[in-house]
N, C-alpha and C positions, 0 to 999 in steps of 0.2 A: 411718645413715651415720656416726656418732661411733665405732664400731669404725673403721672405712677412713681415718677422718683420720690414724690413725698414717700413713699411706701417702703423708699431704701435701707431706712432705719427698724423697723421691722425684722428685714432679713439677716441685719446685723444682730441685732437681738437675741432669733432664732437661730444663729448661725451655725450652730452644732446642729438642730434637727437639719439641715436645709444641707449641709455638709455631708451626712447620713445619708439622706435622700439622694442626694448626688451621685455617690460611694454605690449605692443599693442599685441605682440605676444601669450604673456602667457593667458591674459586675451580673447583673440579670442579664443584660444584651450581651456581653461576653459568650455565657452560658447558651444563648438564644442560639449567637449564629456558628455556637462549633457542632450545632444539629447539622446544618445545610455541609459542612465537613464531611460528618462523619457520613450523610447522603452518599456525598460522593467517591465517595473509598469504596462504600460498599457497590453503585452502580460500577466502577473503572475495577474492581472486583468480579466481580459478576462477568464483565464483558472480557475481562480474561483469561478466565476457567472455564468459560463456554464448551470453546474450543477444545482444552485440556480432557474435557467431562468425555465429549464424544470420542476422544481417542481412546480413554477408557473404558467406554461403556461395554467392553466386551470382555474385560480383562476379569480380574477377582478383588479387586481392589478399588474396584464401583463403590461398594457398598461402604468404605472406612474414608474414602475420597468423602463421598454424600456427606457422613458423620462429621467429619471434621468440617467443612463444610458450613453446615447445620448448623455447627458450635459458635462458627467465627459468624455467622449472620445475628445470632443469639445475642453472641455480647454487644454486637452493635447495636443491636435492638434496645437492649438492655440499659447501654450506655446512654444512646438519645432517651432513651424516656428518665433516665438520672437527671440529665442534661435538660430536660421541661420540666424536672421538679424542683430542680435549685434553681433555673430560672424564674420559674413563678411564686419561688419561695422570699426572691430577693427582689420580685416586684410588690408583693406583699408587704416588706420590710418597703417598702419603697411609699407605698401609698399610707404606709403608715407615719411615714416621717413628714413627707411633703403635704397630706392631706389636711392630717393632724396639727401641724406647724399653719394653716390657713386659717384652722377654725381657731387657733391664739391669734392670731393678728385681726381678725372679725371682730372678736374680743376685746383683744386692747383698741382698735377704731371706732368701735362703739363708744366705750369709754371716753375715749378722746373724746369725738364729736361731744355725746351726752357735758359732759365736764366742759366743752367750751360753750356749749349754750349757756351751762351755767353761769360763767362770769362777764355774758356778753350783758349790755346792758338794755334798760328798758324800752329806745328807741328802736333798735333793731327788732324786737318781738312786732314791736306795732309796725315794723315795715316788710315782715315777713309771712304765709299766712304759716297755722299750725300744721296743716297736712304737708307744704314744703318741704316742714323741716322733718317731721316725722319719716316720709318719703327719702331724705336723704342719710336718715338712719335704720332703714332697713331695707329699700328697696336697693341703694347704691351702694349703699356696705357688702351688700349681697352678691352684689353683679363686681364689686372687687375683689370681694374672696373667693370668686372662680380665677378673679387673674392669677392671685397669687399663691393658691391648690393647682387646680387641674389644669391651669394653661400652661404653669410652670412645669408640671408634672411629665405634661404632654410634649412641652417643648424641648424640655431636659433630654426626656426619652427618644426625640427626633430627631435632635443633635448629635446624640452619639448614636444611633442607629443609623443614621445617615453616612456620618464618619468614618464608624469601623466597616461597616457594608461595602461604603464606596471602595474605601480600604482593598479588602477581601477580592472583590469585583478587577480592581485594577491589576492586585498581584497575580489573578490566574488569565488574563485577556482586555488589556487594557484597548485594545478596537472593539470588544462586542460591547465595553464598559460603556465606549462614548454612545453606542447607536442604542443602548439602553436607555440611556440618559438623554436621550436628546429631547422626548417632548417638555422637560421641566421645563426649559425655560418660557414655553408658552403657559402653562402652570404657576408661576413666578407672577405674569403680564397679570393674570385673567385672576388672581388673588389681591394683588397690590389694586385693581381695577374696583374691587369689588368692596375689597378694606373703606378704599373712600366712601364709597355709598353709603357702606354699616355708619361708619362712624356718622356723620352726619345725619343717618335717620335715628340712630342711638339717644343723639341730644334729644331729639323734637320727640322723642318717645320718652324718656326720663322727663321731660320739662313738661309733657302732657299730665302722664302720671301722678306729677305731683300734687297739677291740677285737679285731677278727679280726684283725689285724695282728700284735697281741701274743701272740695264739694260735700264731698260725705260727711265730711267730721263737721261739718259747720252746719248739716242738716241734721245729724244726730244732735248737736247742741242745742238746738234751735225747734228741737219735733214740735214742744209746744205750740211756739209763735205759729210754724206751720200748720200745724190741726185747729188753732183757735181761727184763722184766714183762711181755711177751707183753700192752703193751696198745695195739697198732696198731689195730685196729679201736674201741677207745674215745676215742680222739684221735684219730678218725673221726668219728665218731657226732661226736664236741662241735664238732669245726670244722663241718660241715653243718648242724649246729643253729644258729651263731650265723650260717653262711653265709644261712644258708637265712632268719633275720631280716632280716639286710643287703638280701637278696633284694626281701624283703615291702617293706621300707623305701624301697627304691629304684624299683621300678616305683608303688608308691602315690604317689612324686613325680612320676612318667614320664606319669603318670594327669593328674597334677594342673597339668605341663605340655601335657599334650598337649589343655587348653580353653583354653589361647590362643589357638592359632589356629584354631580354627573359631568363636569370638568375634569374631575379629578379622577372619577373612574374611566373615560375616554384615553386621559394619557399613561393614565397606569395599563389599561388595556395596549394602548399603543407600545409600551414598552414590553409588554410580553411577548407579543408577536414579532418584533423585531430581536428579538431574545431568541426565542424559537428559529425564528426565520436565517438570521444572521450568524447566529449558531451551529445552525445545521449546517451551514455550509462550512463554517471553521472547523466542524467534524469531520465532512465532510474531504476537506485537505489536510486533514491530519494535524492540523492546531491546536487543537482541543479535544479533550475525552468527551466522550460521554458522559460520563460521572461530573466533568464543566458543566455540561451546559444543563444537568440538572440541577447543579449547585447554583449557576446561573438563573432556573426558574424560581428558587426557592428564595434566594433573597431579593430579585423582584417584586415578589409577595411581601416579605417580610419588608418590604419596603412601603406597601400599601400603605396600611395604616400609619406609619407615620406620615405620608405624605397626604392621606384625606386628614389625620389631626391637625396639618398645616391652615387648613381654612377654618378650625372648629378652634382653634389657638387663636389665627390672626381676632376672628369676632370676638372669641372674650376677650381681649386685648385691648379690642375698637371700643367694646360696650363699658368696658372699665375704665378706660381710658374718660371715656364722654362722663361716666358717673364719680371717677375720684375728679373729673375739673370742676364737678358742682361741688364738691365737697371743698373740695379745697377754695374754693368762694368762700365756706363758710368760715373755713379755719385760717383762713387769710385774717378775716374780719376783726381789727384788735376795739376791745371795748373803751368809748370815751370814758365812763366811770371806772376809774383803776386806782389802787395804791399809789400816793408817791411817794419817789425813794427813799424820802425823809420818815414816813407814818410810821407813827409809834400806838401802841395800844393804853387808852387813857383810862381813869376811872371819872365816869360825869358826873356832874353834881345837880346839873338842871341849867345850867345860868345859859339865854341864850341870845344870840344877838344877829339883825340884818341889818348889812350896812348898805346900802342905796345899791338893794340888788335889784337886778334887771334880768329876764329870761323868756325867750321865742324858742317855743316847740319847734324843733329842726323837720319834722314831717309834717309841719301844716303852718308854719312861720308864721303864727298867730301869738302874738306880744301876750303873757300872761301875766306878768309882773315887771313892773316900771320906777326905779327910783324909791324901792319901798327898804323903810327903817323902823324896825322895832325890836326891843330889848326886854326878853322877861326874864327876872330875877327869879333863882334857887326857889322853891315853893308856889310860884305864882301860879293862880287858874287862870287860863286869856282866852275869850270865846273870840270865834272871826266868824263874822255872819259877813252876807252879801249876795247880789244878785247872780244867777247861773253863769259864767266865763269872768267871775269878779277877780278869780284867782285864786280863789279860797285854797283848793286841793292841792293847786301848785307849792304856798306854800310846805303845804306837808312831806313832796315828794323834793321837795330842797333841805328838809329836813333830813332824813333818812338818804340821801344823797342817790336818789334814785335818776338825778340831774343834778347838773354843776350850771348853777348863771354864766349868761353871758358878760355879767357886770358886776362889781361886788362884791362881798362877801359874806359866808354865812358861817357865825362862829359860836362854839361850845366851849364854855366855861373857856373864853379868851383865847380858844384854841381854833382857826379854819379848819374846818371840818374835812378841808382835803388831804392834811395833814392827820390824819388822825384814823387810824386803818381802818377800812367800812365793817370787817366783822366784829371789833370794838366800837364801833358807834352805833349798828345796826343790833347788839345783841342786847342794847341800855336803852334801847330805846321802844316801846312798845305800840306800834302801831296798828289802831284796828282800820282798814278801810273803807271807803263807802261801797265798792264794788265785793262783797263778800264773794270767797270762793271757801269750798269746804270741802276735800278731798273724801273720795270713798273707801272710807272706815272707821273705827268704831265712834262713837260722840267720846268718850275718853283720849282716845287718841289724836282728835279733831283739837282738841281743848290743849293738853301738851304738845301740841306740836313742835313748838317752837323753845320749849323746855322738858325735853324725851323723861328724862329722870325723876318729874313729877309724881309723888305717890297718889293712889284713888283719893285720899282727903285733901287734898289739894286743890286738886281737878274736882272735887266736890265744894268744895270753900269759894271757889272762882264761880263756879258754876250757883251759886247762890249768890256770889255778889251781882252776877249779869242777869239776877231774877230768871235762871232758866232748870233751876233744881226742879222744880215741880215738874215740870214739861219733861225731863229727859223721865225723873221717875214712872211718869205714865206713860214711857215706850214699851213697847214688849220686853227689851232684856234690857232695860233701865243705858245705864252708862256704856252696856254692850254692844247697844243696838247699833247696825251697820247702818252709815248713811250713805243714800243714793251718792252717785258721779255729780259731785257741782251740787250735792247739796237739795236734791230735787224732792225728797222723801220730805222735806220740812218747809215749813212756811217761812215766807220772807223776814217775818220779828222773831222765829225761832233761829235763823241761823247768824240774824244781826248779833242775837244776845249768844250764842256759842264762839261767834268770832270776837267779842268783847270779852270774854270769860279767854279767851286764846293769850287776847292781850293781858289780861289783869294777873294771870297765874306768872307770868316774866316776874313780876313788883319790881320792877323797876323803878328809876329814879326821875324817867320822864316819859310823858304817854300822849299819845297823838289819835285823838277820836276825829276821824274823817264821815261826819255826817251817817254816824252808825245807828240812829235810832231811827229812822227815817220808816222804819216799816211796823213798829210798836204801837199799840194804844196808848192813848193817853195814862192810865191811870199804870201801867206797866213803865211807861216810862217816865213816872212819876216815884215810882219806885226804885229805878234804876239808878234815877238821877239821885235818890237819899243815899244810894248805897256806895256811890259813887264818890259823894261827898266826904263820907268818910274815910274811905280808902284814899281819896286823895291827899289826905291833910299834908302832910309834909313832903308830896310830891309837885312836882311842874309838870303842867297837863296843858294843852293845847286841844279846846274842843272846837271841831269847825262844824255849824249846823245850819240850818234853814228858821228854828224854832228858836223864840226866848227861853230862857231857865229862870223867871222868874227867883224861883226859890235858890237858886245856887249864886252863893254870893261869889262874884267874879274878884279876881283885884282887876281885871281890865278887859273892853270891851273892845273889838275896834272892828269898823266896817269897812268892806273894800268896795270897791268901785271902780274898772277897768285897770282893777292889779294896782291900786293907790287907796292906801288911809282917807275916808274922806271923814270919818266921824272915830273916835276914842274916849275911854272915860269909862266912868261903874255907868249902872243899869240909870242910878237914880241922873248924874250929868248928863247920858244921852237923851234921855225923857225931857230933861229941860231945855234941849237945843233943841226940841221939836225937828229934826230932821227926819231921817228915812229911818231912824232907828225908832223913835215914836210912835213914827206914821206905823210902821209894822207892829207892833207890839197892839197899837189900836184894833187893830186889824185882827192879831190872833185873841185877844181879848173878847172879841168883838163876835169872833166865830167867824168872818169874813177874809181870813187871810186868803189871798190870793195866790195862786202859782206865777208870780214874779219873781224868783228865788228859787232855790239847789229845794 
């Protein structure tokens, strides 16, 4: 139970529905067992008029005996079915409060979860897969909101059915009570027995699931690659393989539910016959009525179901339990990238500076930047070319503080950036990336994303600067038209220049192009680059690319080299050091550029 007490706060929350529910409960069972009562009045009734009847039966007053009679079996009749309608009236009230109050906390857990993925940061995505995490927002949300609806519900109701019953049981024959009772505590053994199994097969069946999860969503991502490799039938084979686990996994628990209740029906059987048995004979010596020991069979029964809900409580307990301990892994989890206590929200002007920063990727401790220092002033354009793992990207994602260095600092207009609150640095700053991703919905909507308030000429004005006006107008419903999941309905230079047009509509005061023409023709990205140019004038723009810009006059170049400056200067300085910046510009000049570079 030390997993589920995260869940405590919840019930405080809810604590009038959950109060209600409690209230609703007791007062149903109340109602429930002064039927098995009024049972017995009327048998210890019956069995004493019997007699009376026959001595009459010959008199004249047979017939007003019967009547009256007649009348008193009436109300009692009358009474117990009162008696199962306010019952069932305030079980009703009952599943409305406790059921009701599970799907709010479902609710607000979701949100939770949802809302801390949000501020976890970008290493944890790359150490987790997507269907994990999706899996623990719906499949284990799911299997917790049975704990704390219907197990609650259930257990609530067991508790004091149990209670008042035993209750009841002991004030009219506390010997036939005990030999009633006696198979529980094998009941007790053969649940606690069984509990450890569940639990235990619960994890390996959530930790499976998640798996298959992740199978799927990463073959549905992936359909392409898989149909252009002809391997459909082997992302076949491997999903039934892990199905076909999930499988074994699941019916071995279905196994291992399914000896509760023939457990359970065994010792509730046993307790009726020793009811009967041990009864009869307390009648038998004049111990007990009749009208006992049918009251005695009634709440044996009435005793049933809660005592098979005991095993149908313990597993969603077991299974909640196994599924809020992955959750709570997640919610454990605090993001290295945070606010510190000091951040203040800034206005930026561009001015940017690294001070002999250093940074290893913590999930593959590969050094991407080493001892690196560079300063661009308010307006500057600074292109960073270099070879694939140079560091290029890294930069950017130091930028936008999607990582903090291990070494260093990295500061905005004078300011470390870890001072400086992420949704004020990140909302000035406009980033397109080189990995495009484009959500499914409208191209208007794709384009403001990231500034929801945009009017259509905006979102059309941007959309002419990233050269992508013409293309959306010949969609079928222009700026309407729905784009596939990830972007899949458009071509790779179609969703570069919608994710550039994302970035431009911000105008902000500094803009970070991470290798976003990469998918363009020439003569489109000759375009881009004039359109570019003037939009940037009095902006600081960080373009990191594979290609020269001849035509884009830089104030600064510089090349990296295993995350180190090895070459800086305009276009026209690195041309006369004849280094790697030369050599390449030869090369794309030349038509012969190589794939040695992003």
């Amino acid at each position: 139970m030390k997993h589920l007490a995260a869940l405590n706060k919840y019930f405080v929350k809810y604590k009038w529905r959950f109060l209600l529910g409690l209230i609703c409960t007791t007062v149903s069972i109340i109602f429930s067992v002064f039927q098995p009562i009024m049972v017995r009045q009327i048998f210890d009734l019956l069995a004493q008029n019997i007699d009376n009847y026959r001595l009459i039966s010959d008199t004249g007053i047979k017939g007003v005996f019967r009547s009256d009679f007649t009348k008193v079996l009436a109300f009692y009749g009358v009474t117990i079915l009162l008696f199962a309608l306010l019952s069932g009236f305030f079980l009703y009230l009952q599943r409305q409060s406790l059921i009701v109050m599970s799907r709010y906390i479902e609710y607000d857990l979701k949100n939770e979860i949802y809302q801390h993925y949000q501020v976890l940061d970008l290493n944890f995505f790359k150490m987790h897969r997507t269907g994990d995490l999706m899996s623990r927002i719906t499949e284990d949300v799911s299997r917790v909101r049975m704990y704390v609806g219907p197990a609650i519900m259930y257990a609530t109701r067991t508790v004091f059915m149990v209670v008042i019953v035993v209750y009841l049981m002991i004030d009219v024959n506390p010997l036939l009570t005990l030999y009633t009772l006696s198979p529980l505590p094998f009941l007790a053994l053969t649940i606690y027995y069984v509990n450890h199994i569940i639990h235990r097969k619960s994890e390996r069946i959530q930790a499976q699931l998640s798996n298959l999860t992740s199978i799927a969503q990463e073959s549905y991502s992936g359909i392409r690659v898989i149909k252009s490799y002809v391997q459909e039938e082997a992302s076949i084979r491997h999903f039934e393989q892990e199905s076909e686990s999930y499988k074994d996994s699941s019916v071995s628990l279905a196994k291992t539910d399914a000896l509760f209740q023939p457990a359970m029906a065994l010792m509730i059987g046993l307790s009726v016959v020793l009811t009967i048995f041990i009864g009869g004979i307390q009648v038998i010596h004049g111990n007990i009525t009749v009208g006992n020991l049918a009251e005695f069979v009634i709440y044996v029964n009435m005793l049933m179901f809660p005592f098979f809900s005991i095993g149908m409580v313990a597993s969603m307990i077991q299974r909640a339990a196994a599924s809020q301990q992955r959750i709570n892994e997640f919610l454990q989890i605090k993001p290295d990238i945070h606010n510190a206590p000091d951040a203040t929200a800034v206005t930026l002007k561009g001015q940017i500076d690294f001070k002999n920063v250093s940074f290893t990727y913590p999930h593959t401790g590969i050094q991407a930047i080493q001892g690196f220092n560079l300063t661009v002033k308010p307006g500057e354009k600074v292109a960073v070319i270099g070879r694939t793992g140079s560091g290029k990207s890294t930069l950017a994602q130091l930028l936008i503080r999607m990582y903090d260095p291990q070494e260093g600092t990295v500061l905005m207009d004078n300011t470390d950036i870890r001072h400086i609150k992420l949704e004020s640095l990140r909302s000035q700053i406009s980033y397109v990336p080189q990995d495009v991703f484009l959500f499914s919905d409208t191209v208007t909507n794709n384009i403001r994303f990231g500034t929801p308030e945009a009017n259509i000429e905006t979102v059309k004005t941007a959309a002419r600067q990233a050269s992508i006006e013409r293309d959306i107008e010949g969609f079928s419903e222009g700026f309407e038209t729905m784009i596939g999941e990830r972007g899949v309905t458009l071509s790779g230079g179609q969703k570069q220049r919608i994710s550039i047009a994302r970035g431009l509509i911000k105008n902000p005061n500094l803009l970070v192009f991470d290798d976003c023409l990469s998918a363009v023709d020439a003569r489109t990205e000759k375009e881009i680059i004039g359109n570019l140019y003037a939009y940037l004038r009095d902006k600081t723009a960080i373009i990191i690319t594979h290609r020269i810009f001849a035509l884009f006059d830089f104030d600064k170049i510089i090349v990296l080299d295993d995350g180190k400056i090895v070459e800086t200067g305009t276009h026209e300085d690195l041309l006369s050091l004849n280094g790697y910046y030369a050599d390449l510009y030869a090369r794309q000049q030349s038509g012969e550029e190589e794939n040695i570079i992003e």
